[in-house]
N, CA, C and O atoms as a MOPAC input file, in Angstrom:
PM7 MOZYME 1SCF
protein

 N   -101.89900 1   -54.76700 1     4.10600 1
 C   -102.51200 1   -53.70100 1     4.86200 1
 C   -101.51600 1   -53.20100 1     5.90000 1
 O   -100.85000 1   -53.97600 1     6.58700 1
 N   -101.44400 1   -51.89800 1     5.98600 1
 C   -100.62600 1   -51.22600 1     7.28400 1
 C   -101.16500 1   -50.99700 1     8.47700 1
 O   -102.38800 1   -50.87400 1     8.54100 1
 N   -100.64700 1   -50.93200 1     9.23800 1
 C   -100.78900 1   -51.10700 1    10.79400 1
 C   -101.31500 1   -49.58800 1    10.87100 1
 O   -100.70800 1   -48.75800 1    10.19400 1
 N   -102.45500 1   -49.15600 1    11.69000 1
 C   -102.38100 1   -47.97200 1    11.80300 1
 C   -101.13700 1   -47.22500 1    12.96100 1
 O   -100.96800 1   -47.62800 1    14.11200 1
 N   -100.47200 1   -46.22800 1    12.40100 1
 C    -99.95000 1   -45.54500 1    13.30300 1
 C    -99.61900 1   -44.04600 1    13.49100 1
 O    -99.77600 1   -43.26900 1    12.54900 1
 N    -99.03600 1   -43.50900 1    15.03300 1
 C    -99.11900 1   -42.40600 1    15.07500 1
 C    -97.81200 1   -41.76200 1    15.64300 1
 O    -96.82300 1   -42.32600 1    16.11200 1
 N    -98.01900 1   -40.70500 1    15.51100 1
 C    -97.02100 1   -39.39100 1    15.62800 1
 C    -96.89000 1   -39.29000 1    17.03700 1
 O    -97.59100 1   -38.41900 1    17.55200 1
 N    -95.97800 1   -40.14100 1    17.99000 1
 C    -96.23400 1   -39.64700 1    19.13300 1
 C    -94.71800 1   -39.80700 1    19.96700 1
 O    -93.92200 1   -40.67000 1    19.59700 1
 N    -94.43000 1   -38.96300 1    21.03000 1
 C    -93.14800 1   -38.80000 1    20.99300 1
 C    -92.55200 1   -39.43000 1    21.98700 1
 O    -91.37000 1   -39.15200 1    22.18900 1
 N    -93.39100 1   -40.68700 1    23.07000 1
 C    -92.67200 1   -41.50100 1    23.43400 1
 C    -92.96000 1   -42.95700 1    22.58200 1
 O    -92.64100 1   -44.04000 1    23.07400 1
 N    -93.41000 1   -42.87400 1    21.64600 1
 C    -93.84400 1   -44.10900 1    20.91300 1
 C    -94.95900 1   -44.72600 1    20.77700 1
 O    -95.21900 1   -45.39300 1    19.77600 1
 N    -96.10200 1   -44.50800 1    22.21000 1
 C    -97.44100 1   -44.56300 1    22.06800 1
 C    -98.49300 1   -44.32900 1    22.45000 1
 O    -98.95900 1   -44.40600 1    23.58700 1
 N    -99.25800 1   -43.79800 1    20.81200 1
 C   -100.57300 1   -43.30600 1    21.45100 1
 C   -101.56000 1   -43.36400 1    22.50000 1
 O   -101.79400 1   -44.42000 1    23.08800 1
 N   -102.14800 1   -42.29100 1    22.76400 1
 C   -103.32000 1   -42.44300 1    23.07200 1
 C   -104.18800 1   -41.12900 1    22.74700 1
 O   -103.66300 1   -40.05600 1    22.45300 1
 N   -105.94800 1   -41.38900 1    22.85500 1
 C   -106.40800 1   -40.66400 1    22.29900 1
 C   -106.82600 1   -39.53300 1    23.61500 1
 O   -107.40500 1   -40.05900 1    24.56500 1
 N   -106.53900 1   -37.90000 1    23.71200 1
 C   -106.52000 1   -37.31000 1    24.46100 1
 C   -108.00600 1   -36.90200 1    24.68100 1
 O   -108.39000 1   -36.59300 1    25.80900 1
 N   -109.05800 1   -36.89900 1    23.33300 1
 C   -110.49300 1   -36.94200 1    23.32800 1
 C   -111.07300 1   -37.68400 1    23.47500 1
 O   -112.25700 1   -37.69400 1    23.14100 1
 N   -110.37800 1   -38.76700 1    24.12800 1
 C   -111.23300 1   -39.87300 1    24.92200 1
 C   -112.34100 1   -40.40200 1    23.77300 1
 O   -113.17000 1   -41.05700 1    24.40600 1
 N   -112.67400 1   -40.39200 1    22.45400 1
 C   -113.52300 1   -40.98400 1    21.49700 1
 C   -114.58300 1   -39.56600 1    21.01200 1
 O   -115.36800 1   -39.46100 1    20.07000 1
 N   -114.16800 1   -38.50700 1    22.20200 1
 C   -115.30200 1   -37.31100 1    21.50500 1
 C   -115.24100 1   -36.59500 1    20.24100 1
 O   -116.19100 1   -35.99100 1    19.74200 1
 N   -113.72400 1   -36.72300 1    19.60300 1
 C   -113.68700 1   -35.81200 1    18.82500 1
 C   -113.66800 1   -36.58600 1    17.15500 1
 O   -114.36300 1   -36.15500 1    16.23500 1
 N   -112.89100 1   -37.57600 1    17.04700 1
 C   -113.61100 1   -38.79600 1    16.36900 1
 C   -114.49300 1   -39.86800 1    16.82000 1
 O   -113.99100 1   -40.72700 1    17.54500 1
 N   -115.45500 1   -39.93700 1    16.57700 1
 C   -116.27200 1   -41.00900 1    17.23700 1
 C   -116.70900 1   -42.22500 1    16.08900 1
 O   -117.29100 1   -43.23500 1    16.48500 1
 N   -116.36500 1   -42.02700 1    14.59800 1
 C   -116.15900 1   -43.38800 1    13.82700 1
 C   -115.15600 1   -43.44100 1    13.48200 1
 O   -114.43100 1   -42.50400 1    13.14900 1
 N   -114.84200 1   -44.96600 1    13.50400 1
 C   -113.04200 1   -45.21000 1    12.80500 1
 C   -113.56100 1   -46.62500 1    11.95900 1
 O   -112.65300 1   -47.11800 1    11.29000 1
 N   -114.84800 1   -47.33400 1    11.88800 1
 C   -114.93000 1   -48.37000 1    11.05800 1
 C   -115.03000 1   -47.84000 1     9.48100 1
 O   -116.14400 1   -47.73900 1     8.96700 1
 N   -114.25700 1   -47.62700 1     9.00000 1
 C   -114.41100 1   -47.03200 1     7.08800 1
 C   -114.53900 1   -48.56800 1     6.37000 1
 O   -115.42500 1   -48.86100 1     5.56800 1
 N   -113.91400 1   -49.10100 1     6.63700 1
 C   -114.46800 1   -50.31200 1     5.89000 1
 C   -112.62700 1   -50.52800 1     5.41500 1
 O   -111.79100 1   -49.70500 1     5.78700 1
 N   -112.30600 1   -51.60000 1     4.67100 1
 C   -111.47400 1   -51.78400 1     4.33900 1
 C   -110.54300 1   -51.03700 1     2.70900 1
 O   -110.76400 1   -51.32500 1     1.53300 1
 N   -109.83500 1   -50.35300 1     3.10500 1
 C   -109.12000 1   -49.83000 1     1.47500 1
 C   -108.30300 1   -50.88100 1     0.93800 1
 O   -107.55700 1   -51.68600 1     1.49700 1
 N   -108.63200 1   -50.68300 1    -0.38500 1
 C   -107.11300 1   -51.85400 1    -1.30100 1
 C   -105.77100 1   -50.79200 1    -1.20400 1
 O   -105.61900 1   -49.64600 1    -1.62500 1
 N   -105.20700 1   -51.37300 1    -0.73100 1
 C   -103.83300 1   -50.78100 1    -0.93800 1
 C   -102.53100 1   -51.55600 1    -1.57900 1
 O   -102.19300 1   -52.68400 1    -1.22000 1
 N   -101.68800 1   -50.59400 1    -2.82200 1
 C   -100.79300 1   -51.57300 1    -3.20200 1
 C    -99.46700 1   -50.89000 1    -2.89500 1
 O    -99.51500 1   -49.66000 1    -2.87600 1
 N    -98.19600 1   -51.51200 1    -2.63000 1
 C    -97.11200 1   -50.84400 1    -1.99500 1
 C    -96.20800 1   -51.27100 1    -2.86700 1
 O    -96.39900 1   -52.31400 1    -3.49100 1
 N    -94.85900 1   -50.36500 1    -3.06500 1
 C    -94.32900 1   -50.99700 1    -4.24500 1
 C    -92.96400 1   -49.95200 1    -3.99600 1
 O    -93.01800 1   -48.74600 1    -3.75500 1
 N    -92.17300 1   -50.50200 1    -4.08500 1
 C    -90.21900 1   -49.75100 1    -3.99100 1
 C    -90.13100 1   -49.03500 1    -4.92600 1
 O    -90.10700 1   -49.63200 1    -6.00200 1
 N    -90.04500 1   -47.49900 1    -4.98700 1
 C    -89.77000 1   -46.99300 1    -6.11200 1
 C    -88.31900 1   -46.42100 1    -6.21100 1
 O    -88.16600 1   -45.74200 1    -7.22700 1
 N    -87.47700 1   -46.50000 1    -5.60200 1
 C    -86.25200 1   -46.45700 1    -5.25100 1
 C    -86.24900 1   -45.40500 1    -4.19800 1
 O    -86.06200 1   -45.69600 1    -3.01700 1
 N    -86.44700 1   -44.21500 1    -4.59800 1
 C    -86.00700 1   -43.28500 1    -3.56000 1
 C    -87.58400 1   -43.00600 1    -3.24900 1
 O    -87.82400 1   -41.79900 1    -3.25100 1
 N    -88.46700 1   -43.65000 1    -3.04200 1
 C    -89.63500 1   -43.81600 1    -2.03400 1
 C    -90.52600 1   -45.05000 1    -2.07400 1
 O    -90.76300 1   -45.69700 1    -3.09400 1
 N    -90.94200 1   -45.27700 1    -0.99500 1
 C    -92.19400 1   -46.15900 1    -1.19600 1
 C    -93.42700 1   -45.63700 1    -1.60800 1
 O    -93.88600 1   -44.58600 1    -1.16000 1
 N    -94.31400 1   -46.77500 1    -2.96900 1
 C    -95.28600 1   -45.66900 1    -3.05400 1
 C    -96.44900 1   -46.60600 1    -2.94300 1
 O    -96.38700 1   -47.78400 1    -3.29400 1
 N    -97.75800 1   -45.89900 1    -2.32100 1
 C    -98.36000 1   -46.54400 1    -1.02900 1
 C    -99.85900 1   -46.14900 1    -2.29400 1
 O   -100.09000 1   -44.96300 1    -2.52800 1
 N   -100.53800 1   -47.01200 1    -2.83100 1
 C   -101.68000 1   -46.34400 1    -3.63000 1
 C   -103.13600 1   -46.86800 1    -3.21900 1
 O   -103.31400 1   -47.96900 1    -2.70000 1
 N   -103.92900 1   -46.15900 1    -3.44400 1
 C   -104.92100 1   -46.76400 1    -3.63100 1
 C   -106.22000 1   -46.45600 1    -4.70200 1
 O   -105.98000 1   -46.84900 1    -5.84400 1
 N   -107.14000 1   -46.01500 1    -4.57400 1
 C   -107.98400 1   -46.07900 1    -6.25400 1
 C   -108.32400 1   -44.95700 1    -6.15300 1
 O   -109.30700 1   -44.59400 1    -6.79900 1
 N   -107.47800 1   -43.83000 1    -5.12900 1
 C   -107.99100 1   -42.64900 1    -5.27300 1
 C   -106.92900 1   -41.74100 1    -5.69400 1
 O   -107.05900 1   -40.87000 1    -6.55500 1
 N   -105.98300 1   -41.97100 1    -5.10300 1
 C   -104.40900 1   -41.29900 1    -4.29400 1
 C   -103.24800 1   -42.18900 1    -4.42500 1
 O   -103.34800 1   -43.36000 1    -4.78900 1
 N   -102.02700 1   -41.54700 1    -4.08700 1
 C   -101.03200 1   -42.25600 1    -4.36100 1
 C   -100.11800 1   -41.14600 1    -3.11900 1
 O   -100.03500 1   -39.91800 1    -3.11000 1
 N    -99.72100 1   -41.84100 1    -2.47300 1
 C    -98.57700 1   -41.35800 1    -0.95600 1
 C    -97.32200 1   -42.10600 1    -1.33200 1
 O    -97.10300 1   -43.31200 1    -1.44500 1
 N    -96.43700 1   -40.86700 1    -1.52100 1
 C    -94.98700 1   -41.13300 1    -1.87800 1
 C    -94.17700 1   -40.90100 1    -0.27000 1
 O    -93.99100 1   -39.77500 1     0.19200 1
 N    -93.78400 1   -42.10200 1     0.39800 1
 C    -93.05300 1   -41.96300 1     1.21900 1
 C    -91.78000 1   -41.73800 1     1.18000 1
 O    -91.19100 1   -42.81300 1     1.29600 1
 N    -91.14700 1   -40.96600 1     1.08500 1
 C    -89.39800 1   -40.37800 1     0.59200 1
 C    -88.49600 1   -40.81400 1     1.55700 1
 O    -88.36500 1   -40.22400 1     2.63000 1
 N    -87.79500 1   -41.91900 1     1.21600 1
 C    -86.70100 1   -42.53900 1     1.93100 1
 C    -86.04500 1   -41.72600 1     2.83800 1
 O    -86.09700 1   -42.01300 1     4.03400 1
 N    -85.24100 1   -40.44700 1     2.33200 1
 C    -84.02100 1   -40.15500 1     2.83300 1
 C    -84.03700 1   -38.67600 1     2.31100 1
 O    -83.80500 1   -38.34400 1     1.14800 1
 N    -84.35500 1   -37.81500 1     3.38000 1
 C    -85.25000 1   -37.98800 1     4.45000 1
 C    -86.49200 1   -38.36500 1     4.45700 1
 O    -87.00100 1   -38.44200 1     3.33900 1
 N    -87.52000 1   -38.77400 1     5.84600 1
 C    -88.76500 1   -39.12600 1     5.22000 1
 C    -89.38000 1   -37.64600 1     5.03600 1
 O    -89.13500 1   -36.57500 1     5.59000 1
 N    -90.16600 1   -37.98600 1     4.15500 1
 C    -91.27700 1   -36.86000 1     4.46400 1
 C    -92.49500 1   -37.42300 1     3.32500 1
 O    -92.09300 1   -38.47500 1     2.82800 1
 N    -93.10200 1   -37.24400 1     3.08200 1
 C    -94.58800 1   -37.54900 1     2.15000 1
 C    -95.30600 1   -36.40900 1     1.11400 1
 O    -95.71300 1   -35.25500 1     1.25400 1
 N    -95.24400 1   -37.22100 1     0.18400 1
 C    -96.00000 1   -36.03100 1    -0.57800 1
 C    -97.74500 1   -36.61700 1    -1.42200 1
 O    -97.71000 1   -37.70500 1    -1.99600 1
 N    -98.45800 1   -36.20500 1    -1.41600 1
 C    -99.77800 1   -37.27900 1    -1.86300 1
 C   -100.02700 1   -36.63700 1    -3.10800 1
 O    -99.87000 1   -35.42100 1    -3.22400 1
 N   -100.52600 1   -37.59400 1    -4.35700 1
 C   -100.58100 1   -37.27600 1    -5.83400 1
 C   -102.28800 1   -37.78300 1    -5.99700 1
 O   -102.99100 1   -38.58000 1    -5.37500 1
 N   -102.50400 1   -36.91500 1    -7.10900 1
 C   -104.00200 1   -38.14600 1    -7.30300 1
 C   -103.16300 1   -39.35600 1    -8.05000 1
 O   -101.97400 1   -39.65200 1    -8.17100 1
 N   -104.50300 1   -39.92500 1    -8.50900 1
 C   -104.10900 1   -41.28000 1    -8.86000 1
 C   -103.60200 1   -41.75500 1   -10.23100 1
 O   -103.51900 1   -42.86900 1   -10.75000 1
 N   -103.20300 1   -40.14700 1   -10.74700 1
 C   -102.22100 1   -40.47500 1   -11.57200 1
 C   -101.24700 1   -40.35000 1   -11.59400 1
 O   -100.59500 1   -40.50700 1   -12.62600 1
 N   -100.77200 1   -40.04000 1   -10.54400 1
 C    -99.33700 1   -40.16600 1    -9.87300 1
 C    -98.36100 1   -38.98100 1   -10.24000 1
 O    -97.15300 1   -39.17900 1   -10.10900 1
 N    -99.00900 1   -37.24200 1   -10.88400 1
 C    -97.71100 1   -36.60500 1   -11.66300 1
 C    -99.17500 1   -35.41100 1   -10.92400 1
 O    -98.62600 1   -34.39200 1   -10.50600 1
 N   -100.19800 1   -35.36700 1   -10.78100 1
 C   -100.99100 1   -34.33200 1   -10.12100 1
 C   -100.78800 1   -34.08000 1    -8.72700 1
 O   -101.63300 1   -34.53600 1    -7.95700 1
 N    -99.68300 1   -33.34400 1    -8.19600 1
 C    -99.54700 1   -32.90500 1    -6.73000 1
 C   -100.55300 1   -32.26900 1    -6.08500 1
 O   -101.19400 1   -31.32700 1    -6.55300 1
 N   -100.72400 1   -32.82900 1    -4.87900 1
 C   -102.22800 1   -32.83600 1    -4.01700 1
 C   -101.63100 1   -32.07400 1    -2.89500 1
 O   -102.10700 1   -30.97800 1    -2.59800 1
 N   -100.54000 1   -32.61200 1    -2.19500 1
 C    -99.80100 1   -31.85000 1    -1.41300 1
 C    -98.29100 1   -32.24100 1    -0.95900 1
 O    -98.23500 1   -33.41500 1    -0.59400 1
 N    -97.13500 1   -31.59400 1    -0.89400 1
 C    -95.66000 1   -31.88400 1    -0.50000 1
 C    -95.10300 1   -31.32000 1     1.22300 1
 O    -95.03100 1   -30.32600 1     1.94500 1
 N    -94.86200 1   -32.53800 1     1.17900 1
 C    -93.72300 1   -31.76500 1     2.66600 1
 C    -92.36700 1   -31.10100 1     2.00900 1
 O    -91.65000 1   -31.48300 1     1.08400 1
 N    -92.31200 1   -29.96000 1     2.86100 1
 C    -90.98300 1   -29.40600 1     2.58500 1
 C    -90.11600 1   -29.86700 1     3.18400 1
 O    -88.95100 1   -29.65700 1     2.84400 1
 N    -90.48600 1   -30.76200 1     4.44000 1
 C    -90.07300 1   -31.14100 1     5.37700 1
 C    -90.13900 1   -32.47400 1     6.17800 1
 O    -91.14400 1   -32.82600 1     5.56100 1
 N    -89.95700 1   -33.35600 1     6.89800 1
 C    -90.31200 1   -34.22800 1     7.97200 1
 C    -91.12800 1   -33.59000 1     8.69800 1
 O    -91.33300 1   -32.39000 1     8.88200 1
 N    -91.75700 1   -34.91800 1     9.25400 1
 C    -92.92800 1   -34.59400 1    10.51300 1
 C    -91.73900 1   -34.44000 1    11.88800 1
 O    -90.73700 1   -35.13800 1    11.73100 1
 N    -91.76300 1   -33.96600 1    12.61700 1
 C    -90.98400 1   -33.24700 1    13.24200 1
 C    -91.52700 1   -33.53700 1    14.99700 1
 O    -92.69500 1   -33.92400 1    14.97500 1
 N    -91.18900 1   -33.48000 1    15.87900 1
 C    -91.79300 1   -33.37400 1    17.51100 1
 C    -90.80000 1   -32.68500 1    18.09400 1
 O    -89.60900 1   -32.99600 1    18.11800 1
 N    -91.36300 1   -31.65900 1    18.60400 1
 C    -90.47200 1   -31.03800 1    20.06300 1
 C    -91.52100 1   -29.89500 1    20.57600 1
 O    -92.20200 1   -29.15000 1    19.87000 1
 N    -91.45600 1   -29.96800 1    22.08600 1
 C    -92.12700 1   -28.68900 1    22.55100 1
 C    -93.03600 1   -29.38800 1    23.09100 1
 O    -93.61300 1   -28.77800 1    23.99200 1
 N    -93.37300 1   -30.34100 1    22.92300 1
 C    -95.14000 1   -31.18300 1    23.15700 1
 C    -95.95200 1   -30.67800 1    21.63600 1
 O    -97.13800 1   -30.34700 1    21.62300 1
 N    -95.33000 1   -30.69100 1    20.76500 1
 C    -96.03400 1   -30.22900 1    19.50800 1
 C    -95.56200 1   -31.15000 1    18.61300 1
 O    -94.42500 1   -31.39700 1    19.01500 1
 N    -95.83300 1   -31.98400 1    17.36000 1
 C    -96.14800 1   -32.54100 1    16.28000 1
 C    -96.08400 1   -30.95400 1    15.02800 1
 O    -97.05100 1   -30.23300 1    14.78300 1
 N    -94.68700 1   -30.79800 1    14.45400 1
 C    -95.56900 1   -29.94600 1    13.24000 1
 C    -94.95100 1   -30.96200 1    12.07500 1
 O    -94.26300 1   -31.98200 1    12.12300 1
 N    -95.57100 1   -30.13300 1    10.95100 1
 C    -95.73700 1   -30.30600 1     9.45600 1
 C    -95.66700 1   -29.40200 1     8.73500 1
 O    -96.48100 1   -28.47900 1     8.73900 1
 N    -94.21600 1   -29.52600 1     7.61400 1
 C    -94.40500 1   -28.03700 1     6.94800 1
 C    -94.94800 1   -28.60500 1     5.36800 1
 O    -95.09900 1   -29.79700 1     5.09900 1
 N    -95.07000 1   -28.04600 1     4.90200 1
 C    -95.72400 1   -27.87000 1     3.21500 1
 C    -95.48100 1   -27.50100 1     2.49100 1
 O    -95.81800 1   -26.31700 1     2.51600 1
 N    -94.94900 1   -27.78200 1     1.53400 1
 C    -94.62300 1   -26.35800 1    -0.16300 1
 C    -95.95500 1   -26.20600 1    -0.39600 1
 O    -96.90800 1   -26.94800 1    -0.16100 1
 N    -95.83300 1   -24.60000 1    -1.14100 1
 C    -96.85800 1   -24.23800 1    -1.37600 1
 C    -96.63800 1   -24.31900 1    -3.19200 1
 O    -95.60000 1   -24.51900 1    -3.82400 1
 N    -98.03600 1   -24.08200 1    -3.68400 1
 C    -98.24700 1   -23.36600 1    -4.97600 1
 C    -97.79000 1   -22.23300 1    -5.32500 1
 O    -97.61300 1   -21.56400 1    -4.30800 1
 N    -97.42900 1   -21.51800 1    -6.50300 1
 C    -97.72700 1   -20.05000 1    -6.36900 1
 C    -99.05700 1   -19.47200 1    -6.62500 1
 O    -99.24800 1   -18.25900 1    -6.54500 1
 N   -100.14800 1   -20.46900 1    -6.98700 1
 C   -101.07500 1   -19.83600 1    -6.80000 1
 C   -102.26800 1   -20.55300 1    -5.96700 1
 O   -103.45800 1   -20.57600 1    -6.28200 1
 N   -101.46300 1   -21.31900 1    -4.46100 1
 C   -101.93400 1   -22.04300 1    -3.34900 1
 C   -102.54900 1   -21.05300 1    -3.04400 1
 O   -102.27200 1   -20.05500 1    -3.71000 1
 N   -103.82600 1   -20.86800 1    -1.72400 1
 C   -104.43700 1   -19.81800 1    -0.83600 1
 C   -105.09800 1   -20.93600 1     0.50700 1
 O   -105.48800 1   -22.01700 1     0.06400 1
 N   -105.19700 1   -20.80800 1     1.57500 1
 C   -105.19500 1   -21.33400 1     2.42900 1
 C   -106.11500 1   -20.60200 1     3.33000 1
 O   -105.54100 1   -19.67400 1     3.89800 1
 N   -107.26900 1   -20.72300 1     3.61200 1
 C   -108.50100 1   -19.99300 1     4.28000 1
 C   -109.07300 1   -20.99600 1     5.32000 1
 O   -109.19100 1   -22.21300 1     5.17500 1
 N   -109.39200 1   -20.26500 1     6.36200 1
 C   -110.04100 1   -20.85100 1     7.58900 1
 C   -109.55600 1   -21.31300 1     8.69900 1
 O   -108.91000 1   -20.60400 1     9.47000 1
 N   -109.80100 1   -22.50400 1     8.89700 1
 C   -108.82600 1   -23.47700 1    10.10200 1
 C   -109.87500 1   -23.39100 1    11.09800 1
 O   -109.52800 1   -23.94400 1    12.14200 1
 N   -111.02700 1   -22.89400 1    11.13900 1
 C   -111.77000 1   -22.65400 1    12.28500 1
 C   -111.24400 1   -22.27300 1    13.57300 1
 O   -111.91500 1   -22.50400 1    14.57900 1
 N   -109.87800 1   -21.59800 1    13.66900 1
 C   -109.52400 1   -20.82800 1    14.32200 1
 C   -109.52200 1   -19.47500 1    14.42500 1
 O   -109.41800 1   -18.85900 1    13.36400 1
 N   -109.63600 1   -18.68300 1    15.71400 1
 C   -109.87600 1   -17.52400 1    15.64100 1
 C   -108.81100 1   -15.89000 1    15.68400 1
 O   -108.75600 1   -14.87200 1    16.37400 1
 N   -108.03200 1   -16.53900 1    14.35500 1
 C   -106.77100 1   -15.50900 1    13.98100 1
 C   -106.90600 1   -14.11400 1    13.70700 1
 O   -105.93200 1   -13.42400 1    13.40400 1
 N   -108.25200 1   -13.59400 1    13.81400 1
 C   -108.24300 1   -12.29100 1    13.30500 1
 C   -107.98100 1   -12.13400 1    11.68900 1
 O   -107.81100 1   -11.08500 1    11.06800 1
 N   -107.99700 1   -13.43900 1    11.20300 1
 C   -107.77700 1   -12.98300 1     9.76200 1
 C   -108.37500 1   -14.23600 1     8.84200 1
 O   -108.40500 1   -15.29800 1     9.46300 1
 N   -108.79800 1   -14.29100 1     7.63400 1
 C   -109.50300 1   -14.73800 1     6.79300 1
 C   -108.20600 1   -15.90000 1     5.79300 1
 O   -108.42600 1   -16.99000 1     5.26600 1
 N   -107.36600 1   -15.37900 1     5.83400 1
 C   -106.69400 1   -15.35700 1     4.47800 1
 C   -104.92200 1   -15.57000 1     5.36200 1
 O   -104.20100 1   -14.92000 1     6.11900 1
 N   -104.91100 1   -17.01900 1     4.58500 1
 C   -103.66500 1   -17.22800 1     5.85700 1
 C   -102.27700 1   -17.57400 1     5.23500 1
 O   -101.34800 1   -18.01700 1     5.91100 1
 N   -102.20400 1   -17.32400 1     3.81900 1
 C   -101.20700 1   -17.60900 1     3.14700 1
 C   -100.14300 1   -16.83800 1     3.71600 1
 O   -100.34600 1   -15.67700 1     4.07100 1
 N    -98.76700 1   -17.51400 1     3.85800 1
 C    -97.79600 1   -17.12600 1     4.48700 1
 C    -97.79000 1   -16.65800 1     5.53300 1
 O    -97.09700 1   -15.75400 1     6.00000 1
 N    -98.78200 1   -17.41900 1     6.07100 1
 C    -98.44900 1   -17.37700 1     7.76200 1
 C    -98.35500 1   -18.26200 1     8.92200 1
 O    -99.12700 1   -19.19000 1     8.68200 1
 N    -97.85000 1   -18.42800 1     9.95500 1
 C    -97.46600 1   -19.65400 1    10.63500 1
 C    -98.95500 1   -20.12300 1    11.23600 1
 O    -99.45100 1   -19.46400 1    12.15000 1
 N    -99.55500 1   -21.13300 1    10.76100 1
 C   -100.59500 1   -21.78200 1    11.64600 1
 C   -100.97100 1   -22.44700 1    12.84900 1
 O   -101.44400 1   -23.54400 1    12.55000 1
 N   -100.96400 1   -22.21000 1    14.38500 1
 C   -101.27600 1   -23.03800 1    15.02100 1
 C   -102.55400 1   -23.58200 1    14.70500 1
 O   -103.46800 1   -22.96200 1    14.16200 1
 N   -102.57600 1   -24.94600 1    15.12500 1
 C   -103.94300 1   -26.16500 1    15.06300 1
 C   -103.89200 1   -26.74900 1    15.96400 1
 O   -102.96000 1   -27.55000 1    15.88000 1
 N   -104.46200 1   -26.82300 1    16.96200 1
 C   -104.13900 1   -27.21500 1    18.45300 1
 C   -105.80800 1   -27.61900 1    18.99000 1
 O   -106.68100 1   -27.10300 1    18.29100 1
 N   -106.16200 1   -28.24900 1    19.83900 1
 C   -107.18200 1   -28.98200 1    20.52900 1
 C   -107.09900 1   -27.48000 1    21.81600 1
 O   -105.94400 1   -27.09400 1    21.99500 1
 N   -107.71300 1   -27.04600 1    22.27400 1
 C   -107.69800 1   -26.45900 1    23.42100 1
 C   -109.05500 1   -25.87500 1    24.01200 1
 O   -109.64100 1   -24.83400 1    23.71500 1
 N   -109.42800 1   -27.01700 1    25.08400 1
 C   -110.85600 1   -27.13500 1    25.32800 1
 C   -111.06700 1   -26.16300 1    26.40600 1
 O   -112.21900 1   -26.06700 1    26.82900 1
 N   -109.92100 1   -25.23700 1    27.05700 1
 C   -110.13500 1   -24.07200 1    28.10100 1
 C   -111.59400 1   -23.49800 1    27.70700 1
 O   -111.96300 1   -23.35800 1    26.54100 1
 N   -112.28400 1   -23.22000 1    28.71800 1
 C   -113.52600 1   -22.57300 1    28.26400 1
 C   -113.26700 1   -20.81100 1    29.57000 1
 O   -114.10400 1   -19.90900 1    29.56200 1

């Protein structure tokens, strides 16, 4: 089993929603099997399969047959600014709708997403 961990840019977390914005974290226990695939570790379980890519890191998640792409980094997880991003390859026939943000627009393919917490009222 892995340690849970996080994206944070002096090394450690904490939760800035104080427990409001997740308020369960008991899921119960996953089987997980881990295994060297040379140029990644691959991290499975009975649903999914997370290819951790050595060099550079970045992650890409498959279903669980391991050749159905679910989603790819184009990139590393990245920090600067006080921001955490994540980039993605897309499909060519990916489409990307919503975010429950209020962009003025429906339909967000090829466009830069902020996702940000911002409780200003």
């Amino acid at each position: 089993m892995f340690p849970l961990t996080h994206l944070a840019p002096g090394g450690s977390y904490t939760d800035p929603g104080n427990g409001k914005i997740l308020t369960g974290t008991n899921f119960g226990a996953v089987g997980v099997t881990v295994s060297d695939a040379g140029t990644y570790q691959e991290i499975e379980t009975s649903s999914v399969v997370l290819r951790a890519y050595k060099t550079p890191l970045k992650f890409a998640l498959y279903k669980k047959d391991n050749t159905t792409l679910i989603w790819l980094e184009s990139s590393g997880l990245s920090w600067g600014d006080g921001q955490a991003r994540q980039r993605l390859t897309r499909q060519t026939d990916e489409q990307f709708y919503g975010t429950g943000l209020r962009l003025g627009t429906w339909a967000l393919r090829d466009l830069t997403v902020p996702v940000a917490i911002d409780n200003r009222r």
